[in-house]
N, C-alpha and C positions, 0 to 999 in steps of 0.2 A: 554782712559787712566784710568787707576785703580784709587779707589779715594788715595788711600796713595801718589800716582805718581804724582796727579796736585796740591799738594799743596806743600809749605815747610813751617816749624814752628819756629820760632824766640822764644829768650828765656822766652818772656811773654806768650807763647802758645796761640797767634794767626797766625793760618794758613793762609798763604796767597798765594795766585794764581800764579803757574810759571812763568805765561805773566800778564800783568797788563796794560788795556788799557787808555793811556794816553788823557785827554779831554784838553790839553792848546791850546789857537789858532783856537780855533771853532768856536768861534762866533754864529753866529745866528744857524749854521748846529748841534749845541751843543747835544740839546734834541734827533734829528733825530739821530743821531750818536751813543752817548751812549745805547737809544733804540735799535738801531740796534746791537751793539755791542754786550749786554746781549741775543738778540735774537739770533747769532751764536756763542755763546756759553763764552765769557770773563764773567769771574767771578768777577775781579777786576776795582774797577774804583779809577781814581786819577785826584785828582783837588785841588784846591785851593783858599783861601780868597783872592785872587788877580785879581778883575774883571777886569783891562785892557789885562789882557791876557787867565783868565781862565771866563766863564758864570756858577756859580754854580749852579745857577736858575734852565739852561736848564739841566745838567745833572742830578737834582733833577725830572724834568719833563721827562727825557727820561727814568730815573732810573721806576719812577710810572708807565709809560705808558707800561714796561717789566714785570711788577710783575702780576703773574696771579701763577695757584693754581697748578704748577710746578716750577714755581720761588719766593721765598718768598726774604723780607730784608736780616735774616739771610744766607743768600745761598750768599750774595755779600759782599765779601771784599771793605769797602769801605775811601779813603783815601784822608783827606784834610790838607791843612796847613796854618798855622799862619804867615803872610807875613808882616814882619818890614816895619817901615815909607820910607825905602831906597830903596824897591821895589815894592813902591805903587807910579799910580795916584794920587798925591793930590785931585784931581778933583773926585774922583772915590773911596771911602775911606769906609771901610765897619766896620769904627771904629772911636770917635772921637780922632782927632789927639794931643788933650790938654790932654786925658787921663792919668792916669798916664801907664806904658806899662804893668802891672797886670792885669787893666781896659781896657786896649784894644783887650788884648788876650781873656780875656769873652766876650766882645762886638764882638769881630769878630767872636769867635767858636759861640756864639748865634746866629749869622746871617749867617754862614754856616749851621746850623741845619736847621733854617727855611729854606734856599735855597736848601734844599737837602730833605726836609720832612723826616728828622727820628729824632730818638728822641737820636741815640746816635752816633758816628766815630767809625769804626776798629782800623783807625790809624790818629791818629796828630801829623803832622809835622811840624818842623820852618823850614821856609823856607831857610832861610840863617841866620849862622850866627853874631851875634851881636859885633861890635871889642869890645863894652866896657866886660871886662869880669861881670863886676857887675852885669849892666842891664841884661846880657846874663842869670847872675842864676836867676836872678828876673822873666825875661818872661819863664825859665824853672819850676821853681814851683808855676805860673799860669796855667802850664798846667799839672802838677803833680796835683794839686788840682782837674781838671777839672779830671784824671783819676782817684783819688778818690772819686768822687763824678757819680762816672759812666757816665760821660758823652764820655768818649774816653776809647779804652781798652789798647791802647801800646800808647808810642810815637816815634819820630822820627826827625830824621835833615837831612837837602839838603843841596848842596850846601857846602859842607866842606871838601878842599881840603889840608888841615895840617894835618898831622897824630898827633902831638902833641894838637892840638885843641884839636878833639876829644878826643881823651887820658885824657884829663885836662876835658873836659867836662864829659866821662865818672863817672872819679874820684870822682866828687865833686856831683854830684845828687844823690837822693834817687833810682829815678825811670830811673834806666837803658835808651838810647835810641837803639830799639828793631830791626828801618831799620835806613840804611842813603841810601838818595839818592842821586846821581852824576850824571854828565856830564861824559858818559864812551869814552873816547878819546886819543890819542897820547900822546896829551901835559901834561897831567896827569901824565903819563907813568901807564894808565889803573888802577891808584889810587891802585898800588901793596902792599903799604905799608896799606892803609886803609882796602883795602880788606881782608889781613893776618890777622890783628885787626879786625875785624869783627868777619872773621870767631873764630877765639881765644871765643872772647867772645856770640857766639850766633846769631850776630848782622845781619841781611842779607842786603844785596846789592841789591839795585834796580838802575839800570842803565840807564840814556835816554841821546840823539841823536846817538842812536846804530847805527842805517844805515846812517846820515846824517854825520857824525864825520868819515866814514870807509869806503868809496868808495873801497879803493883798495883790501880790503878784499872781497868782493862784486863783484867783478870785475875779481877777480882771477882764474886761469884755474881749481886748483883745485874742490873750490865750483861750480862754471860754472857746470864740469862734475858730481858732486854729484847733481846737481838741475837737469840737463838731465837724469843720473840714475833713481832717486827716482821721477821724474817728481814733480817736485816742484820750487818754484824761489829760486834765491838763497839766498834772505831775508829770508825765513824758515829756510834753512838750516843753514846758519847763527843763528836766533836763536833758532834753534833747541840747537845746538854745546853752547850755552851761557848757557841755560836753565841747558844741563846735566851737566856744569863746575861750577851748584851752583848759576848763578846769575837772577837776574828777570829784565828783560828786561820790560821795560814800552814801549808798540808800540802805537804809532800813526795815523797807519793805519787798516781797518776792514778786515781780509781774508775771502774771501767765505768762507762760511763749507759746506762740501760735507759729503754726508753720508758712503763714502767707508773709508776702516779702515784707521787707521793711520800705517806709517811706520817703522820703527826701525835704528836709526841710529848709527853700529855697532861701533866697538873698532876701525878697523882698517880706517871707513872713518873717526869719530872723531880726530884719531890721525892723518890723513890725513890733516885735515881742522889746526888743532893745529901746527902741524908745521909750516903752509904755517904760519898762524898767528907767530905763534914766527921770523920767517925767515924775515917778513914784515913788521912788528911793534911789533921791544922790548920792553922788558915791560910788553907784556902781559901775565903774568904768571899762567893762571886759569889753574886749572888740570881738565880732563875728570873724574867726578866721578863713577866710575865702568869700567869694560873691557867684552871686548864679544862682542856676536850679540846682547845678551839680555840687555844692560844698560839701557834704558829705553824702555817701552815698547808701546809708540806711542807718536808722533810728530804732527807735525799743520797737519791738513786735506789738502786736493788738492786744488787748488783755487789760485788767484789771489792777490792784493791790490785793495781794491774796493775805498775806501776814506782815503785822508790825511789830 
């Protein structure tokens, strides 16, 4: 892939990785994983202040144990978030919980730095959130602070499925948020309203439980026949077809990389895949960006799902 091609840039002008390898649910396999991740080729890593589900530690240790004098820090996209008392452990709490919630979001971004060994985030994200709107601006310019003080370069929110939230969140901050990330699925109706408003203003889409959320897409004769074509599974082709319509898939699983080139996936099987998707589950409105053979010009390598 060209470098122009594996990245896209949100309106803060941080570049971020088409794919972006999701680290939640690792556990002990954390370190091994993310190491491995970076070593075929993921650029992005994503995780969170949320030790009952995410191990920051280990992907701070799998991140170290990749960096050699063809990979540096700078070369990795790297993305954590600030996780409210409602999606915490009690037991497990990487902030004191009497805090006030200003004090928590530094106590927690300082113990994601240390769990990550670097000295600064790509990107900080709330995780979810907050119904109170007050509190919600309150822990938003704790972390505006934190991006003045360079400790983070963008920020970002999860978990927001109101287009009016965001909208109302948008409005009222200084410091724009640059991604949101969702739950990309049905019930949503593929978050078409949030996506539009995104794209409007800059904002990019990182999408996760892509393949867990979309069986029947997955499943379907069309991609079927594009994964036997291109000889690929039909989890690439899948997000392949995500990648060219704009959005960043966070995967959970590692694909081999093979050293033969990557492939091209033309106008005519994107709008292939795009139909069957519209036909199957409305809602989903993403457009193919570009037409031809040529719209992008390489795809995930040959290989497998090696870890989930």
């Amino acid at each position: 892939m060209s470098e122009p091609n594996r990245y896209l840039i949100a309106h803060s002008g941080v570049q971020i990785p088409r794919i972006v390898y999701g680290t939640a649910w690792k556990g002990e396999r954390t370190a091994s994983l993310a190491a491995q991740a970076l070593a075929q080729g993921f650029r992005g890593l994503d995780t969170a202040g949320q030790p009952k589900h995410y191990d920051e530690a280990g992907v701070g240790m799998g991140m170290a144990q990749a960096l050699n004098s063809d990979l540096s820090r700078q070369d990795i996209f790297l993305q954590s978030k600030f996780t409210p008392m409602d999606g915490q452990d009690p037991r497990r709490l990487p902030y004191d919980p009497k805090a006030s919630l200003a004090e928590q979001v530094a106590q927690s971004f300082a113990n994601s730095l240390r769990n990550l060994q670097t000295d600064y985030l790509d990107s900080l994200v709330l995780h979810s959130p907050l119904p109170d709107r007050k509190e919600m601006l309150e822990v938003w310019l704790a972390m505006e602070r934190i991006v003045d003080a360079g400790g983070a370069r963008q920020l970002g929110i999860s978990n927001i499925y109101h287009p009016d939230k965001l909208v109302d969140l948008y409005r009222m901050v200084r410091i724009k948020p640059a991604v949101v990330q969702n739950r990309f699925y049905a019930q949503t109706g593929y978050d078409r309203e949030i996506r539009a408003f995104c794209h409007r203003q800059g904002i990019l889409y990182q999408g996760f439980w892509t393949l867990t959320a979309n069986p029947a897409i997955l499943d379907h004769g069309t991609v079927q026949d594009l994964a036997e074509t291109y000889q690929r599974t039909p989890a690439q082709i899948f997000y392949r077809y995500l990648t060219q319509a704009g959005l960043i898939p966070l995967i959970a699983a590692i694909l081999i990389m093979a050293t033969s080139p990557g492939f091209r996936l033309g106008g005519r099987p994107c709008e292939a895949v795009q139909h069957e998707v519209h036909q199957r589950l409305p809602g989903f409105e993403a457009q193919v960006a570009g037409q031809g053979a040529d719209v992008v010009e390489q795809a995930f390598p040959r290989g497998q799902f090696l870890a989930q």
